[in-house]
C-alpha positions as CSV (number, residue, x, y, z in Angstrom):
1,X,16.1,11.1,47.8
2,X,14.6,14.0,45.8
3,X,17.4,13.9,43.7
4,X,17.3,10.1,43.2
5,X,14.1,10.2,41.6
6,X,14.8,12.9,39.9
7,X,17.4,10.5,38.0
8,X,14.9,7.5,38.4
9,X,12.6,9.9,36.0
10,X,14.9,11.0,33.8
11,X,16.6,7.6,32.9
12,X,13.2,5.8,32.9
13,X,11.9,9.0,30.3
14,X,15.1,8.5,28.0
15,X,14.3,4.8,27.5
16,X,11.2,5.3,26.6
17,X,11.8,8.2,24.5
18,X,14.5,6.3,22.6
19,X,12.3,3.3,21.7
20,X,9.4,5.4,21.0
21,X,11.8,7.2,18.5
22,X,13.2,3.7,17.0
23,X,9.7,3.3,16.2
24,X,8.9,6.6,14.9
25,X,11.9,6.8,12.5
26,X,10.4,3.4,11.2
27,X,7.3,4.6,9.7
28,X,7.4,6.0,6.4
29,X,4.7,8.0,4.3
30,X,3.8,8.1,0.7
31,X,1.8,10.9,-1.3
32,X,0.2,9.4,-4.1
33,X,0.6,12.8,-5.5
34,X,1.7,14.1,-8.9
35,X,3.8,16.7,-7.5
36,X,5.7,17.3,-4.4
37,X,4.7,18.1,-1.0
38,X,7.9,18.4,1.4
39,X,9.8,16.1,-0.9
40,X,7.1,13.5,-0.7
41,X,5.5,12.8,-4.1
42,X,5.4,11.5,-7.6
43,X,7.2,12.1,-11.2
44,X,6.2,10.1,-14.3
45,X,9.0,8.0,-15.4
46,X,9.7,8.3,-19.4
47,X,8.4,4.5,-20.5
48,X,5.1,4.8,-21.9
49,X,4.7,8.2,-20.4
50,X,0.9,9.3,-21.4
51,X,0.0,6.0,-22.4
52,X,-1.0,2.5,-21.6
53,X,1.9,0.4,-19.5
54,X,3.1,4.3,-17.8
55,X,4.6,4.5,-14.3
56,X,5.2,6.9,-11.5
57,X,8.7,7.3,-9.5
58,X,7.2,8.1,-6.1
59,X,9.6,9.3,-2.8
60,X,8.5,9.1,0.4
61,X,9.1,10.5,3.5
62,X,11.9,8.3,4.7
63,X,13.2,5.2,4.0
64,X,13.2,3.1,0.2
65,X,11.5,4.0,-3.7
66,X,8.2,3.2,-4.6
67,X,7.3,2.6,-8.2
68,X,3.8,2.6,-9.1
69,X,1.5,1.1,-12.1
70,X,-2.0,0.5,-12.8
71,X,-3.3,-2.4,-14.3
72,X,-7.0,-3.9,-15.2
73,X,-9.6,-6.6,-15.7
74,X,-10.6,-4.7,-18.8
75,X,-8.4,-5.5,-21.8
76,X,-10.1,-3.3,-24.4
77,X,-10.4,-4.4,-27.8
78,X,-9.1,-7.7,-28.5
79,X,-5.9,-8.1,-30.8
80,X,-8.0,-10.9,-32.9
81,X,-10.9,-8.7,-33.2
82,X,-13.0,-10.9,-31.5
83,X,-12.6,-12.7,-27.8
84,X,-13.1,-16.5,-29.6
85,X,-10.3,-18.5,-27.5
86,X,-9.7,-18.6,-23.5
87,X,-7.0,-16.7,-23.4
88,X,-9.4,-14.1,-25.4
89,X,-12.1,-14.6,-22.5
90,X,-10.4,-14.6,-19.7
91,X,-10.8,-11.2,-18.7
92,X,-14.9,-11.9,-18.5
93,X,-13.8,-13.6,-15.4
94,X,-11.4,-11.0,-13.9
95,X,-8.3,-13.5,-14.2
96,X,-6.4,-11.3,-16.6
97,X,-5.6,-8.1,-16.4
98,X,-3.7,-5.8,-18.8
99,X,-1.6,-2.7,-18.2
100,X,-3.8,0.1,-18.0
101,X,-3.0,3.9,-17.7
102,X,-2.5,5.6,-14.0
103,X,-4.2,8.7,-14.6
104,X,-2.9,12.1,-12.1
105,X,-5.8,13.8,-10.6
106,X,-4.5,16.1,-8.6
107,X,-5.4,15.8,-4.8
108,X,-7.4,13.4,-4.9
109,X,-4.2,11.1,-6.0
110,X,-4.3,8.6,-8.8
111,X,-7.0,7.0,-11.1
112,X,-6.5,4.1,-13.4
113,X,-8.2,4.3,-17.1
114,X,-8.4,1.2,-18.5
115,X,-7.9,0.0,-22.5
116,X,-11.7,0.2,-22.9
117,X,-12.4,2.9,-20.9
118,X,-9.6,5.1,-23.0
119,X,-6.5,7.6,-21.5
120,X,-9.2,10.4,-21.8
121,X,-11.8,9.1,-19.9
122,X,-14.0,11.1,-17.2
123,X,-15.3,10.5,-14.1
124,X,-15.8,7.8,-12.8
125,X,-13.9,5.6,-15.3
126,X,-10.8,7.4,-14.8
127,X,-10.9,6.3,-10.8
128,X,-10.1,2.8,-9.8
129,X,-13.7,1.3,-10.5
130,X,-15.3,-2.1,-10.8
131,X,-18.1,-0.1,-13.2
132,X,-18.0,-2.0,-16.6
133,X,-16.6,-2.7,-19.1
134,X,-13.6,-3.6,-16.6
135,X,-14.3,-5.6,-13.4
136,X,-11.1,-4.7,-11.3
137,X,-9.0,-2.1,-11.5
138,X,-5.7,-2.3,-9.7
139,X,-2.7,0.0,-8.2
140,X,0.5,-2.3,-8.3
141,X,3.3,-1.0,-5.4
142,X,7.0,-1.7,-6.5
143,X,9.3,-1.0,-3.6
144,X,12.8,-0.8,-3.9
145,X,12.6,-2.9,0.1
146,X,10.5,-4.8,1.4
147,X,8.1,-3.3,3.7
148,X,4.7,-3.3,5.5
149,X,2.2,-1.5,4.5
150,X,-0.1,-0.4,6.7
151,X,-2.4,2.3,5.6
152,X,-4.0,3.4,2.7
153,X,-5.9,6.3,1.6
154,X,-7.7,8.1,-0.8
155,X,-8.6,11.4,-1.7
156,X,-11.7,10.9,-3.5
157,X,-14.8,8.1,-3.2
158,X,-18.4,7.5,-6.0
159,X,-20.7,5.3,-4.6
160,X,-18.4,3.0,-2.7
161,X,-15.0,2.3,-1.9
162,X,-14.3,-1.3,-0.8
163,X,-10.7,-1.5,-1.1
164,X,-8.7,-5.2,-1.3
165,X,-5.1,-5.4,-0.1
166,X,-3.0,-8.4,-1.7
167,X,1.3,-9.0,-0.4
168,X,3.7,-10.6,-3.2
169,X,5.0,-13.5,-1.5
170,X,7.6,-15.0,-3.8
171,X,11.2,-14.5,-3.9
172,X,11.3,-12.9,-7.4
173,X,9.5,-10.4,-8.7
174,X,6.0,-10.8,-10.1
175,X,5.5,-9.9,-14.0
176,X,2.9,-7.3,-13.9
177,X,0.2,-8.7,-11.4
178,X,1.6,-11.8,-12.8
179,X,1.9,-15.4,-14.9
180,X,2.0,-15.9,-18.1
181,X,1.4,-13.1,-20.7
182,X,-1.2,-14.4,-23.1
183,X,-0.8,-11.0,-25.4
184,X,2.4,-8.9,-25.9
185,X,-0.1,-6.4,-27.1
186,X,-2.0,-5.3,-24.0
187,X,0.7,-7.1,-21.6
188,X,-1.9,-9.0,-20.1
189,X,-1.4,-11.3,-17.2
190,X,-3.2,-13.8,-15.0
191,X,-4.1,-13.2,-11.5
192,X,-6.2,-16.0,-10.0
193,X,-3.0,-18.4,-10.9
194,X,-1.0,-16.6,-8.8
195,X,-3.1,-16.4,-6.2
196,X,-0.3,-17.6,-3.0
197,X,-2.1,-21.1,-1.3
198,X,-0.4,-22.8,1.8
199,X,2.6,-24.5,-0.8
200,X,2.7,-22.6,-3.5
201,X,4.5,-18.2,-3.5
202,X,2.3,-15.7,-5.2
203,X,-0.6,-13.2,-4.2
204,X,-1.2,-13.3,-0.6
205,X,-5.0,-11.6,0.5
206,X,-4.1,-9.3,3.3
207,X,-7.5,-7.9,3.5
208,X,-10.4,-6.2,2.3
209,X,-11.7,-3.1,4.1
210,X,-15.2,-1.3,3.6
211,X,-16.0,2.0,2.6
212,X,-12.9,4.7,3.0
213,X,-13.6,8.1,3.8
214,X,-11.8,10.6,1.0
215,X,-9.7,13.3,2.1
216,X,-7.9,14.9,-0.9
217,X,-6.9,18.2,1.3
218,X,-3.0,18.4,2.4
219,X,-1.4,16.6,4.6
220,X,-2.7,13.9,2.7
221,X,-3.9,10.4,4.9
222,X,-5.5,12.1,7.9
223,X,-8.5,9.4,7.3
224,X,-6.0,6.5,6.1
225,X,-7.5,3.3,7.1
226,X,-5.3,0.6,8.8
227,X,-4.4,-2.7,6.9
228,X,-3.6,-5.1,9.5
229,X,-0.8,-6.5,7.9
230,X,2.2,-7.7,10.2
231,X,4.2,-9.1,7.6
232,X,6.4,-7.5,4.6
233,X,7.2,-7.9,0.7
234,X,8.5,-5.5,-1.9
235,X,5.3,-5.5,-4.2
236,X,2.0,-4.9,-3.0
237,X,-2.0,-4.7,-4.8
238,X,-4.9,-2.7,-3.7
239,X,-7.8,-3.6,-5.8
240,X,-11.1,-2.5,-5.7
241,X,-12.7,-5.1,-3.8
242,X,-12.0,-8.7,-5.1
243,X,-14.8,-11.5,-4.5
244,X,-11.8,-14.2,-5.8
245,X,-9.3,-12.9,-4.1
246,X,-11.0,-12.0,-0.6
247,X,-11.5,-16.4,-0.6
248,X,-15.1,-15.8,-2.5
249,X,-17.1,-14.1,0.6
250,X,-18.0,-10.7,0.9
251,X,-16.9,-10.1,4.7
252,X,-14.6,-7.3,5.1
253,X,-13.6,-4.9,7.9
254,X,-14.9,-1.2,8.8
255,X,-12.7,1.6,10.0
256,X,-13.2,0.2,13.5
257,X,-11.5,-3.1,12.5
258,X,-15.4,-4.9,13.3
259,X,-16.8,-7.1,10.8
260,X,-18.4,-5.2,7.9
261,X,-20.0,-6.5,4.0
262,X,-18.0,-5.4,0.9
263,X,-20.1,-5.5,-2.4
264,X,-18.0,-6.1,-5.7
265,X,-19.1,-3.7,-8.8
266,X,-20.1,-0.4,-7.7
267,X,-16.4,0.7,-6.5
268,X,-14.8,4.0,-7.7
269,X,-11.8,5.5,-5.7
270,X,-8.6,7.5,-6.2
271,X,-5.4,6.5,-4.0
272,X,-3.3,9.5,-2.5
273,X,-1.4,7.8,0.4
274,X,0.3,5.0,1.8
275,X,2.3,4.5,4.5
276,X,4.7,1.8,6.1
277,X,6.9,0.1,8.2
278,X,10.4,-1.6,7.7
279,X,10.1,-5.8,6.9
280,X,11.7,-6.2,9.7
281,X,10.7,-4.1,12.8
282,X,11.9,-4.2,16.6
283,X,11.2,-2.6,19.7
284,X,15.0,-2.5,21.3
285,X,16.3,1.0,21.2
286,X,19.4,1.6,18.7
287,X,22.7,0.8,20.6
288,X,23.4,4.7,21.0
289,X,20.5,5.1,22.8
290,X,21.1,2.0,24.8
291,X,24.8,3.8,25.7
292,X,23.1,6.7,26.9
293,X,20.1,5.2,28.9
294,X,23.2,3.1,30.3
295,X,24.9,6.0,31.7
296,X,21.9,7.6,33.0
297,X,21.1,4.3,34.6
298,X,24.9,4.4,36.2
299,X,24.9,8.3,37.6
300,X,21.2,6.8,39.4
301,X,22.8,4.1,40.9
302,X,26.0,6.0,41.7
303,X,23.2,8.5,43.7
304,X,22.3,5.8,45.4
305,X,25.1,4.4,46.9
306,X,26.6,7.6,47.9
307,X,23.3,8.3,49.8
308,X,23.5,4.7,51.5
309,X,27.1,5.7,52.8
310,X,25.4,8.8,53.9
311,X,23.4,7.1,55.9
């Protein structure tokens, strides 16, 4: 009988091991690095490299390509000279946003510097802030997959860093955040029309989460903060906190997942990390590691009846 649970063990230990390492193989990390670190990082593609519109080819540690982009409420300088229509005015509001410039910064990950704020600007305008003359700045995910993304962190906090979490839900891909672009110039787009409602595909609020912690030392993410999010897409938004899009209330979530306040306009953040999980996730182990549970199963149960007989 000593050997029968000795099999009983083992069988019941490689089932479990083989689902818990279906699920491991599943999740997938992402430094927001300009570099590498283990083959997991960042290299700026050649479009608009240095400039307004760039964007960052970014492998992870398993699993599909990530392109990334920043983009901004603050449009700089209009192209009329003057903001006298409401196309022109729209960025007061935080509906339109133009391409902006995703700024390396080393550790701590990537900053976005918006039109007004200029590709040379210091700290904190070169973060992702909600500190005028912009009211949102924004880090737009391009996967080559759809996927889950589940954590986010950064490597380096101002004041505050209320994050919000938004999930493409159309079937095509957005253009920039998306809509209609107003001005080829700045390749400004509207985001509160796209915002997804119960008929209609677009930006989907996953959540809004208060105050990360920044780690910027390596391995990056050791104080990620989990999104909740359950279901996938290929494109993905974190913002600094968004009143519209977080439904017009302030109530976010803490690290502990409790109910917490986020305050819109006194965010500044860099992003170094993501990580996530396949769209489509299940706990069944892979059908080689159901073959070899199976035969584990049979040598138990082959134990068994010889010991019966032996009885």
């Amino acid at each position: 009988m000593n050997r029968l649970h000795s099999l009983i063990v083992s069988a019941s230990a490689l089932i479990a091991g083989a689902a818990l390492t279906g699920e491991a193989m599943a999740q997938a990390t992402w430094n927001l690095y300009n570099g590498s670190v283990s083959g997991n990082g960042c290299s700026q593609n050649a479009a608009y490299s240095g400039n307004y519109g760039n964007s960052w080819n970014c492998t992870g540690s398993t699993g599909a390509t990530l392109t990334a982009s920043a983009w901004s409420a603050d449009r700089g300088t209009p192209l009329s000279g003057s903001y006298d229509t409401q196309t022109e005015i729209d960025y007061l509001s935080g509906s339109g946003y133009a391409s902006a410039y995703l700024s390396p910064q080393g550790n701590s990950g990537f900053g976005d510097a918006s039109r007004g704020e200029g590709i040379g600007a210091s700290s904190p305008d070169h973060s992702f802030d909600s500190f005028a003359p912009g009211t949102q700045d924004l880090l737009l995910l391009s996967f080559s997959s759809a996927v889950i993304l589940d954590q986010i962190g950064i490597g380096w906090k101002g004041t505050d860093a209320d994050v919000t979490l938004l999930r493409w839900t159309g079937t095509s891909a957005p253009t920039g955040p998306n809509g209609t672009s107003y001005r080829s110039g700045d390749g400004e787009q509207n985001l509160t029309s796209a915002i997804a409602t119960s008929t209609t595909a677009g930006w989907q609020l996953v959540g809004s989460y208060a105050d990360l912690a920044a780690d910027s030392s390596i391995p990056f993410g050791q104080y990620a903060r989990n999104t909740g999010a359950t279901q996938a897409s290929s494109w993905w938004l974190i913002s600094t906190f968004n009143l519209a899009a977080n439904g017009g209330v302030d109530s976010c979530t803490d690290a502990y997942g409790a109910a917490a306040w986020c305050g819109a306009g006194n965010d500044a953040f860099k992003l170094n990390y993501v990580s996530t999980k396949p769209g489509t996730t299940t706990r069944v182990p892979e059908p080689g590691s159901l073959a070899l549970a199976g035969i584990a199963l049979a040598g138990m149960f082959g134990v068994r009846r010889r010991a019966l007989k032996a009885n």
